[in-house]
N, C-alpha and C positions, 0 to 999 in steps of 0.2 A: 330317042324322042325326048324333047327338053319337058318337063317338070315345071308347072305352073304352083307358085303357093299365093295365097291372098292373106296378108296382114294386115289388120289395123291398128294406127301407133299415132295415139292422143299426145299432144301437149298443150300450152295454154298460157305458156311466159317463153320472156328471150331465152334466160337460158335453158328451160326445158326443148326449146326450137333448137338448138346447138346441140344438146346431148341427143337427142333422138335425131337430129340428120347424121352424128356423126356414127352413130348406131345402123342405120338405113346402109350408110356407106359401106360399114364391114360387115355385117350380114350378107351385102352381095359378094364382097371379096369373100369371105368364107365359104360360101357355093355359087359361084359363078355360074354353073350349070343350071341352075334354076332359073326360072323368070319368074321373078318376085315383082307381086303388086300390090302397092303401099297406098294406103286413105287413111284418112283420115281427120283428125285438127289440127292443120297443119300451120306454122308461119312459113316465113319468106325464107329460111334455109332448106325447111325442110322440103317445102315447093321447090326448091332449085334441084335438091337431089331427086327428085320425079315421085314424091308425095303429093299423092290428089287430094285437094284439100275438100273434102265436104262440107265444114267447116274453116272457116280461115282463124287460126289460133290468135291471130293477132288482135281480135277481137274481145278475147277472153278474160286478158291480165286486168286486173283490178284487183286495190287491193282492200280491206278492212269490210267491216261485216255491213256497216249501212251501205257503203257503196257496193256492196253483192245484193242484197237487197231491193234496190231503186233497179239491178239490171237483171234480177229475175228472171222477166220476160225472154229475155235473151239468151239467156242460160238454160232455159228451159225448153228453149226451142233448139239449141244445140245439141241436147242432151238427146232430145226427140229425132235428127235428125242419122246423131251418129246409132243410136241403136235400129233406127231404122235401117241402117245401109246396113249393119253388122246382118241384121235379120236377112236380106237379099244377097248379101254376098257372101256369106258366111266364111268368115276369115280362118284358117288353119289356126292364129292366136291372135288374141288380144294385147298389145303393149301400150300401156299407159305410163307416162313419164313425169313424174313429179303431180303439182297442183291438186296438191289433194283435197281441197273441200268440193272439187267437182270430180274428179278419177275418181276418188274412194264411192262414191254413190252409183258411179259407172261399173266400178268393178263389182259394187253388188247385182245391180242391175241383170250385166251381161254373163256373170258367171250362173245364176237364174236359169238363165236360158241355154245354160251349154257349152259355152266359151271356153277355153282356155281364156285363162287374165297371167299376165307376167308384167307385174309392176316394180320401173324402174327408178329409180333415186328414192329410197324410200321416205315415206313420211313420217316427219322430227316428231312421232309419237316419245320419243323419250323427254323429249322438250315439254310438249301440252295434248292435249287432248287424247291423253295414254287410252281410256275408254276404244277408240278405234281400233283398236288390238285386235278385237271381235273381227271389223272387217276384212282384216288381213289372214287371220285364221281359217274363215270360212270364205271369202271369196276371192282368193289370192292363192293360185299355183304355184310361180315362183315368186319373191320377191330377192331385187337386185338392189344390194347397198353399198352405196359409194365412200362413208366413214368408216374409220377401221375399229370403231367399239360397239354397233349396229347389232354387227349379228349375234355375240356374243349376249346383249341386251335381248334379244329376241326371245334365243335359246333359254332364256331365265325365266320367261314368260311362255314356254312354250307353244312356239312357232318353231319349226324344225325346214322349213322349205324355203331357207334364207339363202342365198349365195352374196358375198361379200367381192365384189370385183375391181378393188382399188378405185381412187379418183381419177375420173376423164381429166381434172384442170391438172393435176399432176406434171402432161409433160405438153400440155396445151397453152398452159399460162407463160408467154414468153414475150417480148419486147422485140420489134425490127429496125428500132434506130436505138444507138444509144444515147447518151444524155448531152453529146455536142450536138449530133443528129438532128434531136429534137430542137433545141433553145435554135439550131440556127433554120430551121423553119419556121419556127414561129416566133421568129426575132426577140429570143430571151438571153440573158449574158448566163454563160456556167458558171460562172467563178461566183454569181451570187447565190444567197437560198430561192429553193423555189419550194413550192407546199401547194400538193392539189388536194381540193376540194369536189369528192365525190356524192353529187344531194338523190344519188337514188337514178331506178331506170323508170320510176311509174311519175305521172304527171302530181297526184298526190303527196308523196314524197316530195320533189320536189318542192313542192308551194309551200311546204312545212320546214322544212329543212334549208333549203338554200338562204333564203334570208338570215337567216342565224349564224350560216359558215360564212356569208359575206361579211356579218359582223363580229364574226371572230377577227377575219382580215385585217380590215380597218383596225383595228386594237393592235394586230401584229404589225401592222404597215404606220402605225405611229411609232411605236416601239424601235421599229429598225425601217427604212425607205429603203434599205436595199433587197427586201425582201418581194421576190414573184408569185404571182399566181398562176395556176392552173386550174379550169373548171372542166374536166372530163367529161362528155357526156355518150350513151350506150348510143345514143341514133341523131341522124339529124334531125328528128321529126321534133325533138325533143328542145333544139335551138331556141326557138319564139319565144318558149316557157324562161328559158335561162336567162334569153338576155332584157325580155321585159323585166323579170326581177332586179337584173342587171344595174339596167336602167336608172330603175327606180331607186334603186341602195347606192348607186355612185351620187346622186342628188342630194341621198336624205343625207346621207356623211361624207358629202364632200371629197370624194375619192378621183382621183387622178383617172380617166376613163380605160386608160391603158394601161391600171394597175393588175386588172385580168386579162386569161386568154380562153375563149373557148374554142377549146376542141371534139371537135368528134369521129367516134372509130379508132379514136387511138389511147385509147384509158390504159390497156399496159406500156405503151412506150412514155405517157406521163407520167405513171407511177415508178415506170424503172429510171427515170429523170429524178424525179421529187425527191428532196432530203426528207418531206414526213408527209402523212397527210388525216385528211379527216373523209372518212367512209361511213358511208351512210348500211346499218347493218342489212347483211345477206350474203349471200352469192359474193360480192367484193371483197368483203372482208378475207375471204380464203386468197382470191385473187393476188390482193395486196401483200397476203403473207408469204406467200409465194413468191411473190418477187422479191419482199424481205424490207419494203417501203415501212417503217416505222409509223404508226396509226394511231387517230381516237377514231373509235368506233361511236356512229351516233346514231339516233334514231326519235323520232316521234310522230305521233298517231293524230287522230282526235279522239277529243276527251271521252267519247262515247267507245269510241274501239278501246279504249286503253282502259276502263271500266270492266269491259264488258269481254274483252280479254284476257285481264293479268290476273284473273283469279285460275286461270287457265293452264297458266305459262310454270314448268315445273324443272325447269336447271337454273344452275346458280350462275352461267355466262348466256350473253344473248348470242355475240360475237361468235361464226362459226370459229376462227382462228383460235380462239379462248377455248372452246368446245374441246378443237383437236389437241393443242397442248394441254389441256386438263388443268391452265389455270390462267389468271388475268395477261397476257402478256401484253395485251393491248385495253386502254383504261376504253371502258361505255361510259358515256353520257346519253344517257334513255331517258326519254320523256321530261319531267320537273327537273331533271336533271343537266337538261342538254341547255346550254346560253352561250350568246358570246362568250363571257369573261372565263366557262367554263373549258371550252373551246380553248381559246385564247392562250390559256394558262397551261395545259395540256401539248400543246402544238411548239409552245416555245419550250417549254421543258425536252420535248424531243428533238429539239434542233439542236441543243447542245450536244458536241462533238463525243463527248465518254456516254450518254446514254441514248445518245444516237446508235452509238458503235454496239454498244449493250443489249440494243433491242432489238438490232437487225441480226447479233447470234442469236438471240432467244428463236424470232420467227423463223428461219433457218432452220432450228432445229426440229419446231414445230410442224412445218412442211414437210420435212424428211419421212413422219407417219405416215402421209399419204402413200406411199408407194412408190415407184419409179416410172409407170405408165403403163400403157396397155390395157385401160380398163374399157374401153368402147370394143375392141378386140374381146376381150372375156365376157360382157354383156351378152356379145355377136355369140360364140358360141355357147353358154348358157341355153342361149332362145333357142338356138339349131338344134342342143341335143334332149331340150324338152318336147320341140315339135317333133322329131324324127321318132321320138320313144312314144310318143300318140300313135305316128304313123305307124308303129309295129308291130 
């Protein structure tokens, strides 16, 4: 007689939607014999692998504290609906996956009431908001960490119920065209530089940041005309945002219209193209290291989050790639920091062929910490052999 389990597995950004479908996925291959029923906050991957969304995840990502603020409303009703359904369906466990200014209050929440909670990607408490410690202690069965100095951090802090299961991007982060591939799809010459410019996957990001790497360009594209662009972006949805900015900074500086390309879906076969580029910090930044793309990591807020954060913020790189090598290998320009001319200066320095060559061993080596892959695979059993040891 086949075996029904009921799970619920939160997320709340792209790539928490990517790690937790890819999770969904080996979970069933781990027990096929089962019939597993997945709800949850779901996005568009996780919905593909036959996650119910009670919530649509795509709803969720926002970033900075005013802007969680103004959506309240909406958060509050998600919160209401997913503990709702946990209440009526009562799930075998809880998996929450990243986003933690709304998981962590879930997992208080629902551990409350009786849950198992097994949260995954854990939260950069080593970064800021160390005080959260607490909720991880007490409402947090397992917690699964995907950097390789995590658990050991825990353990110092006494938390003992850490499992450390390598990075998913580890053997995920790859490229399907190489660097002729791409320039002859999107009619670029190889033999010249190309340099993409990544402004973020949140519409925020973006309005803050792309104007700035466009005017690094221009600076670079005086410098040398035989220099390409590429603007990466995570979705199409995202198009309008880019090329209105676009638009608007080929006019103000007088830029050739066809000095950029936007692309999208395809950010690792631009970066495995690109002699360098400029990444807006997160998630890419590992990305990029991984592929070995030579970077400035950038980033900026408004003035109110950036206030009312950085008394917060407690490591000395922001840049995960910096994080994982345990030192600068990629220069931040953060906030007051980030300009054109900063940019600019940055970008051309890495174009040059010795510390080109120089930075793409350092990342190299950097990425090698990750592990070799299989961490969605050990996530998957993790959760099997917490649930099975409830069931016993």
């Amino acid at each position: 007689m086949e075996t029904t389990r009921s799970v619920m597995i939160v997320a709340g950004e792209p790539s928490g939607d990517r790690h937790a479908a890819k999770l969904v996925e080996e979970i069933r291959n781990c027990d096929p014999d089962t019939r597993w029923d997945f709800f949850g906050a779901a996005g568009p991957m996780m919905r593909d692998v036959g996650v119910e969304p009670v919530v649509a995840a795509d709803e969720l990502s926002i970033v900075g504290v005013a802007e969680i603020g103004r959506a309240l409303p909406m958060f509050l009703s998600a919160f209401r609906k997913l503990v709702d359904s946990a209440a009526e369906r009562d799930p075998q466990v809880v998996i929450l996956v990243d986003f933690p200014e709304f998981n962590l209050k879930l997992a208080k929440s629902l551990k409350k009431r009786g849950f198992t909670v097994v949260y995954y990607i854990s939260p950069q408490l080593w970064a800021w908001r160390r005080y959260r410690i607490r909720t991880i202690r007490r409402h947090v069965d397992l917690l699964l960490t995907i950097l390789p100095f995590e658990k050991a951090w825990y353990a110092e802090r006494g938390v003992d119920h850490v499992e450390y299961i390598g990075n998913p991007l580890a053997t995920e982060v790859h490229p399907k065209l190489d660097r002729s591939e791409f320039c002859l799809k999107h009619s670029l010459d190889p033999a010249r530089p190309i340099i993409a410019l990544l402004p973020g996957s949140r519409r925020k990001e973006i309005v803050r940041v792309l104007p700035v790497l466009i005017a690094a360009a221009a600076k670079l594209f005086i410098d040398d005309n035989r220099r390409q662009f590429v603007i990466p972006i995570a979705h199409e949805r995202h198009r309008a945002d880019v090329e209105e900015i676009l638009d608007n900074a080929v006019i103000k500086l007088a830029l050739r219209p066809d000095t950029f390309r936007v692309v999208a879906d395809e950010t690792y076969d631009a970066l495995h193209a690109a002699d360098a580029a400029a990444v807006t910090s997160g998630t890419a930044t590992l990305e990029t290291g991984i592929i070995g793309t030579p970077m400035v990591i950038v980033y900026a807020t408004s003035g109110l989050n950036y206030v009312l954060l950085r008394p917060l913020i407690s490591v000395e790189h922001y840049g995960l790639i910096n994080l994982i090598a345990g030192r600068k290998v990629a220069k931040e320009l953060i906030q007051g920091g980030l300009s054109a001319d900063n940019v600019a200066a940055e970008l051309s320095r890495l174009l040059d062929p010795s510390e080109n060559a120089k930075t793409r061993d350092e990342l190299r080596a950097a990425a090698e910490r990750l592990g070799s892959g299989g961490a969605s695979r050990r996530a998957a059993e993790a959760v099997l052999r917490l649930v099975n040891s409830n069931d016993a």
